[in-house]
C-alpha positions as CSV (number, residue, x, y, z in Angstrom):
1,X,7.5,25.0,-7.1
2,X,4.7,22.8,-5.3
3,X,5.3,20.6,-2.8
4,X,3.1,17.7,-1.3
5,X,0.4,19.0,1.2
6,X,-0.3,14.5,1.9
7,X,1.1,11.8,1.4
8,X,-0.3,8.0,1.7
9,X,2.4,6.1,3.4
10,X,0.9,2.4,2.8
11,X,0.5,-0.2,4.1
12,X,1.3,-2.3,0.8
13,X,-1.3,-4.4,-0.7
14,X,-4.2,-2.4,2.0
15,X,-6.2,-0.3,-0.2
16,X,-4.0,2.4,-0.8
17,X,-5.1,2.6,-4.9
18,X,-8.6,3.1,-3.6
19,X,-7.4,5.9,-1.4
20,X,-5.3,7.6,-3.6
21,X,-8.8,7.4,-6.2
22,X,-11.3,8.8,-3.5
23,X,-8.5,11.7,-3.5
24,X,-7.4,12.8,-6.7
25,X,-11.1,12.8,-7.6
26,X,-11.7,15.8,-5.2
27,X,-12.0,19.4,-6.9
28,X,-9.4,20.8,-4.5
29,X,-6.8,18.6,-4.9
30,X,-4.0,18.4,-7.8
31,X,-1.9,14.8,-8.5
32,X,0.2,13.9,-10.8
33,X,-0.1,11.1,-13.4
34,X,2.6,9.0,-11.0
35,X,0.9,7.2,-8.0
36,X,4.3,6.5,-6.4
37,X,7.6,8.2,-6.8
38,X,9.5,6.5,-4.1
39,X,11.2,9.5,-3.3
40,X,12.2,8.7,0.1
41,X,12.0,5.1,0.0
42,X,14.6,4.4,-2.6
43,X,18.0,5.9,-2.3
44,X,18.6,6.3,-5.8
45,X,16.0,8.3,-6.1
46,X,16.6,10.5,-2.3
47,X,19.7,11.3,-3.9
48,X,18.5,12.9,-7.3
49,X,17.6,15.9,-4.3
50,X,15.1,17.7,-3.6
51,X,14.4,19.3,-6.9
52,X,13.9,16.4,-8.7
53,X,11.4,15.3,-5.9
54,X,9.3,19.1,-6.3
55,X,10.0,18.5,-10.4
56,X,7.0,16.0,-10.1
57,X,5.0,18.7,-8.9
58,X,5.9,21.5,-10.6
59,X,2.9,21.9,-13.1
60,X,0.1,21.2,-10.5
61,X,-2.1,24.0,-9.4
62,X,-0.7,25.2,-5.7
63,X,-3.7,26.4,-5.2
64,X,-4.9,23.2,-4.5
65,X,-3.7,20.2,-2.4
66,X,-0.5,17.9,-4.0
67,X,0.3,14.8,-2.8
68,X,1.7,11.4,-3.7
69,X,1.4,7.8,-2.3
70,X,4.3,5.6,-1.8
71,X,3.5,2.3,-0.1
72,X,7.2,2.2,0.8
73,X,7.3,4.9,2.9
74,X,5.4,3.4,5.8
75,X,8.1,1.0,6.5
76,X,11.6,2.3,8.4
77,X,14.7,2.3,6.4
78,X,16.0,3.6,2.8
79,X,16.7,1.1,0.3
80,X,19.4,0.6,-1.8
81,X,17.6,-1.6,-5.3
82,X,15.0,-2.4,-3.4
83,X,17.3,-4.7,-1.5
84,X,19.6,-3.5,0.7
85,X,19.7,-0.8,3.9
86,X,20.9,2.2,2.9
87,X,22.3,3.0,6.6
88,X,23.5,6.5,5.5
89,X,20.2,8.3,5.8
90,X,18.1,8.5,8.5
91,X,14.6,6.3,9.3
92,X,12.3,7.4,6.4
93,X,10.0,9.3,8.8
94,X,12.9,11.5,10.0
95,X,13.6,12.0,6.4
96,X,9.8,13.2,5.4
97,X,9.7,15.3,8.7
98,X,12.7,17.1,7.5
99,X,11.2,18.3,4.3
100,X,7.7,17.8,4.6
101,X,7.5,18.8,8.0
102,X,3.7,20.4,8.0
103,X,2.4,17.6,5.3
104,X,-0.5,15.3,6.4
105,X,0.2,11.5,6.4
106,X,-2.5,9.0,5.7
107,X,-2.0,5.3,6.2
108,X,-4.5,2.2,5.3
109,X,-3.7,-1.0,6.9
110,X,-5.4,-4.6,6.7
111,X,-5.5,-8.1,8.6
112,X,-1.5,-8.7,8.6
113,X,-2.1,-12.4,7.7
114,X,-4.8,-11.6,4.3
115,X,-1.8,-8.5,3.6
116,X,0.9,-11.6,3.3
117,X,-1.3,-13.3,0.9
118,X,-2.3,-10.0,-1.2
119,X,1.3,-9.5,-1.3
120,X,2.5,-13.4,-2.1
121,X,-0.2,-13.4,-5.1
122,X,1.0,-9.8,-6.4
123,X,5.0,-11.5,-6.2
124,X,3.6,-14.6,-8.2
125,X,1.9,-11.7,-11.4
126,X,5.5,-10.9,-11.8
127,X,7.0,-14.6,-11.6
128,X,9.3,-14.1,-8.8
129,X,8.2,-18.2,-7.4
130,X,7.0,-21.1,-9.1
131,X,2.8,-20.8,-8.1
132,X,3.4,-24.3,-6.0
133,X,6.1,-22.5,-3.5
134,X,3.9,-22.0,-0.7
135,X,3.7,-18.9,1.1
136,X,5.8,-18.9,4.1
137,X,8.7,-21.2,1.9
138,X,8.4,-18.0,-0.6
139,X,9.3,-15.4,2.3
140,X,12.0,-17.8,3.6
141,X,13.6,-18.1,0.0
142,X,12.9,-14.5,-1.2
143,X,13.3,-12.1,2.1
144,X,14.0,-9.4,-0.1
145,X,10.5,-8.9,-1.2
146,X,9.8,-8.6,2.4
147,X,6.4,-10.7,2.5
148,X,6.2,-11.0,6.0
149,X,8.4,-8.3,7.2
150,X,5.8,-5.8,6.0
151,X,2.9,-6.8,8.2
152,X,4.7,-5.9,11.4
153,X,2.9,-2.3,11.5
154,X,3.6,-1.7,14.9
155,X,7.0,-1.4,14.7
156,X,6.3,0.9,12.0
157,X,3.8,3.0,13.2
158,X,5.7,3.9,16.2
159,X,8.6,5.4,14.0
160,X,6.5,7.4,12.5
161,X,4.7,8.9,15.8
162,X,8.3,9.4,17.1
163,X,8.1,12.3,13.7
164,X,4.5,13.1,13.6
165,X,2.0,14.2,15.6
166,X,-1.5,12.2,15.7
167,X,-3.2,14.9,14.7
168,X,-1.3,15.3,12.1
169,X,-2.0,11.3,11.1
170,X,-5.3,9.6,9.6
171,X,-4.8,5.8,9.8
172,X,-7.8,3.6,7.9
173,X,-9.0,-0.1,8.4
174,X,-9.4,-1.5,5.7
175,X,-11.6,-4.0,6.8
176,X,-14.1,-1.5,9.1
177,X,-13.5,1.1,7.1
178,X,-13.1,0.8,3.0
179,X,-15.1,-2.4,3.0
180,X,-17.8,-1.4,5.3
181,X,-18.4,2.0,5.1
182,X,-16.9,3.8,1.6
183,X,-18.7,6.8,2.0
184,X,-18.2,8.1,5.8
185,X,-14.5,6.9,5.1
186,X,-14.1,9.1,2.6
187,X,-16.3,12.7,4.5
188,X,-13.5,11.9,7.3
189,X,-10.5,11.5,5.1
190,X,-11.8,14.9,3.0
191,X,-12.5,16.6,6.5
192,X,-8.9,15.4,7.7
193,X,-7.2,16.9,4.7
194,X,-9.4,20.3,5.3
195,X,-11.8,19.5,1.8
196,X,-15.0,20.4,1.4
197,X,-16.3,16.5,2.9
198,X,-19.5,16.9,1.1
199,X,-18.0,16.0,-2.1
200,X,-19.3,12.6,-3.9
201,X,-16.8,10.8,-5.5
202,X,-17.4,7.9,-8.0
203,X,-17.1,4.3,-7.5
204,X,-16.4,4.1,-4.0
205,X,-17.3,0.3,-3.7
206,X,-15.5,-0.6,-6.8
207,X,-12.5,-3.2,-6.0
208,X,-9.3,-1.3,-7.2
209,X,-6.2,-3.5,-7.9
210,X,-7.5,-6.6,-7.9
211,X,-5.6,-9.8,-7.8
212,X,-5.4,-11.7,-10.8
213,X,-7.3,-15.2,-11.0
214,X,-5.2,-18.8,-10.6
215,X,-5.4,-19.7,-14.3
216,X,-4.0,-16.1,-15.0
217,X,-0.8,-16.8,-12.3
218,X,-0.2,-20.0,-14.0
219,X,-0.7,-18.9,-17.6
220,X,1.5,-16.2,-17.0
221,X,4.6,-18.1,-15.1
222,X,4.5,-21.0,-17.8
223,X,4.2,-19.5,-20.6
224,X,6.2,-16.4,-19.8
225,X,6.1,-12.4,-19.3
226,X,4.3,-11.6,-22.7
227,X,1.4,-13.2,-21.5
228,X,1.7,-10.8,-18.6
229,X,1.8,-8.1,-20.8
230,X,-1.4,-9.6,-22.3
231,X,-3.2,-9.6,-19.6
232,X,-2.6,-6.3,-18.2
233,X,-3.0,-4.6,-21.6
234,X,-6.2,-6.6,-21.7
235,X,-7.3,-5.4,-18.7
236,X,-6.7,-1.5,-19.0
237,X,-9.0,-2.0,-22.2
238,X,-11.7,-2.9,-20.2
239,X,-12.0,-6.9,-20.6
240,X,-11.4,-7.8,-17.1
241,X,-14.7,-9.3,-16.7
242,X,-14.1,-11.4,-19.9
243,X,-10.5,-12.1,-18.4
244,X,-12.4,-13.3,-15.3
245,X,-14.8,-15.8,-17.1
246,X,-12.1,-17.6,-18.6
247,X,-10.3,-17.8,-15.0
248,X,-11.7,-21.9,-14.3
249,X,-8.6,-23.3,-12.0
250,X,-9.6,-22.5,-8.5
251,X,-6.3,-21.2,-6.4
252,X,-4.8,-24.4,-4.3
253,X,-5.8,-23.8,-0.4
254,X,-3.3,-22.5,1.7
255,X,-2.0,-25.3,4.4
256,X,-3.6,-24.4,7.7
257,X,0.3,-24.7,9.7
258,X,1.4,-21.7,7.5
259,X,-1.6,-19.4,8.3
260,X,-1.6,-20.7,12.3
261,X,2.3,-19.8,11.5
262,X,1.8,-16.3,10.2
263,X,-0.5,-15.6,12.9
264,X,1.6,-16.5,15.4
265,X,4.5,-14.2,14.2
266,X,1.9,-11.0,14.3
267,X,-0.5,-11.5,17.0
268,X,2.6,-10.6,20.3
269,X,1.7,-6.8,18.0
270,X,-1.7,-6.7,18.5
271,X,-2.3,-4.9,21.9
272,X,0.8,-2.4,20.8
273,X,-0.8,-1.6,18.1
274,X,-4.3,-1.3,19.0
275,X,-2.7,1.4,21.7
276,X,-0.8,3.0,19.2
277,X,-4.2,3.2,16.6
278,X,-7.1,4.3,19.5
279,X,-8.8,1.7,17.6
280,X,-9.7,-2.1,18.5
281,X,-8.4,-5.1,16.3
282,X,-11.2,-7.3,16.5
283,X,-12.2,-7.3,12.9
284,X,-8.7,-8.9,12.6
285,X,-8.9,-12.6,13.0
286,X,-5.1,-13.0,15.1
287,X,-5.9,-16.6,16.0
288,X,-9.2,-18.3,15.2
């Protein structure tokens, strides 16, 4: 049986769908139809064994690359429902280095304080708040859906170099990297993965995974989960942009104390993490 050759780690709510699209697209590589398996995230899943990971795999070409993305294997413990520590295994990057031990790990992060907001919009599609909670009074109430927990990459990303190597570790900004320059992002993360990095793939500065508009969110948390179901059949048919042009309530500003607070809970990371990266933080705006 095959077994993943990569795997994109996260961040959640970075870019990781346009990633995982610039890669499957390449003639030497070989995904499955699932995006995420949560394999070592989820302990439910961990414990189904290896086996049923390598099951996922098993009618791929292994002549080619496999791999998988899990945006919940950049973070540090195994999760029990999503909810709880499941302190019987190991940090997940002691885990993947166990089995995976020669695979490639690629990770995309973003501005902590815009990932927050990516993620407290993508909690309100699936009506988990009212849309007037606010953002930081949503983390408080909800901390299972970890809405600020998850932009403290440092703390991550030195797990996972305690596992892996750097070289064996291609980290994207996606700010300076997806937004600004598609194309060389894409040679280097072909080049890093040993692919021919001449390949041209397709829509490399289409948005992937968009957010849904403010009438959508309200729509859908008043009126209830069908219209949810609406919408995102509505979408895969290829009427976003009508969906879009019926989108006329603007989103409600978010109150300047909660971003000042957000950055003030991230910024004490910044000079760790630049250190850890090799790369400067500039294009992330810590606390203007």
């Amino acid at each position: 049986m095959g077994r993943p050759d990569f795997l994109i780690i996260g961040a959640q709510k970075c870019g990781t769908t346009w990633l995982w699209e610039v890669i499957k697209q390449h003639p030497g590589v070989a995904v499955g139809k699932e995006k995420e398996i949560y394999y070592f995230s989820a302990s439910n899943n961990y414990r189904k064994g290896r086996e049923w990971y390598e099951a996922h795999f098993r009618k791929l070409d292994t002549r080619k690359l496999l791999g998988e993305a899990s945006t919940d294997y950049f973070y540090d413990r195994v999760l029990i429902n999503n909810l709880r520590v499941d302190y019987s295994f190991p940090p997940i990057p002691e885990l993947v280095k166990t089995e995976l031990p020669d695979a490639k790990i690629l990770v995309v992060l973003r501005d902590p304080v815009k990932r927050a907001i990516s993620s407290y919009y993508h909690h309100l599609q699936y009506r988990r708040f009212p849309p007037n909670s606010g953002i930081v009074s949503a983390a408080r109430k909800h901390p299972s859906l970890r809405i600020i927990e998850r932009g403290y990459y440092a703390r991550y990303m030195a797990l996972w170099r305690q596992s892996f190597q750097k070289e064996q570790m291609h980290c994207l900004l996606f700010e300076e990297d997806i937004l600004k320059d598609p194309q060389k992002t894409s040679r280097e993360v072909y080049a890093f993965l040993g692919l021919d990095s001449n390949f041209e793939p397709k829509d490399l500065g289409k948005s992937k995974n968009k957010s849904w508009g403010w009438s959508h969110l309200l729509l859908n948390y008043y009126l209830g989960p069908l219209y949810g179901y609406f919408y995102r059949g509505t979408s895969k048919l290829g009427l976003a942009g009508l969906l879009g042009k019926l989108d006329k309530i603007k989103p409600p500003k978010f109150k300047l104390d909660e971003i000042e607070y957000l950055r003030s809970l991230y910024f004490p990371e910044k000079q760790s993490l630049e250190a850890l990266l090799g790369r400067d933080l500039s294009c992330w705006h810590y606390s203007d």
